[in-house]
C-alpha positions in Angstrom: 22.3 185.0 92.1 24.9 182.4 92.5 24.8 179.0 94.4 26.9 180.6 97.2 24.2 183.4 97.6 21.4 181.2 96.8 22.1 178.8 99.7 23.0 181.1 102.2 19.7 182.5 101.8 18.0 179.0 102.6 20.3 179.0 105.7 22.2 175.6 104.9 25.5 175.2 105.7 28.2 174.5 103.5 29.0 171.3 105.8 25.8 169.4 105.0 25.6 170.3 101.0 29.0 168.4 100.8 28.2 165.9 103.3 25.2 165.4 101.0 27.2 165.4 98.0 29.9 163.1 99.1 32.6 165.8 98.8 35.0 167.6 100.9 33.6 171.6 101.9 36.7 173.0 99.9 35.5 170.7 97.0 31.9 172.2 97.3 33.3 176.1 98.2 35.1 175.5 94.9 31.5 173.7 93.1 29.5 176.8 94.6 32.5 179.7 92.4 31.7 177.9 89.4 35.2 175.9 89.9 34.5 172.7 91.0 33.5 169.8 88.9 29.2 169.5 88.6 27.6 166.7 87.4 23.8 166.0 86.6 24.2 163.8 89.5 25.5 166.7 91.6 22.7 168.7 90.0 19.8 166.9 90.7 20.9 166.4 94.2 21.4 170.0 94.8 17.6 170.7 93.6 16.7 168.0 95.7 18.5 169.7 98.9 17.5 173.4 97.9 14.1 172.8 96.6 14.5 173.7 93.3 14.6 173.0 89.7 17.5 171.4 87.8 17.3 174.0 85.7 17.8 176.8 88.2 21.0 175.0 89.9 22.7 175.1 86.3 21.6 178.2 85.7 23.3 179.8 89.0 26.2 177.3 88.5 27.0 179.1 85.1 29.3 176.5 84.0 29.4 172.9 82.1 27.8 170.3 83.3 28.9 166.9 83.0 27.4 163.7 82.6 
């Protein structure tokens, strides 16, 4: 599962993550394909919003993280 399918199936929109996030919805569209630039910061507020380990965000982000 990737974050695309793994927050449509929590029912958030796209609108809020990158509201949340302080990025536009085409930055976050392009975070969610494994695109976009993902911090640990990014990370750890994704978790936050989806209720689930850091871990698991990297994991369906499938690329670098930065610092």
């Amino acid at each position: 599962m990737n974050l695309k399918e793994f927050r449509t199936t929590k029912g958030i929109y796209p609108s809020f993550v990158a509201k949340e996030l302080n990025v536009t919805v085409r930055h976050f569209s392009r975070i969610e394909n494994g695109e976009g630039y993902m911090t640990k910061e990014r990370a750890e507020k994704l978790s936050k919003i989806y209720n689930t380990q850091v871990s698991e965000i990297v994991e369906m982000y499938g690329g670098e993280i930065h610092e």
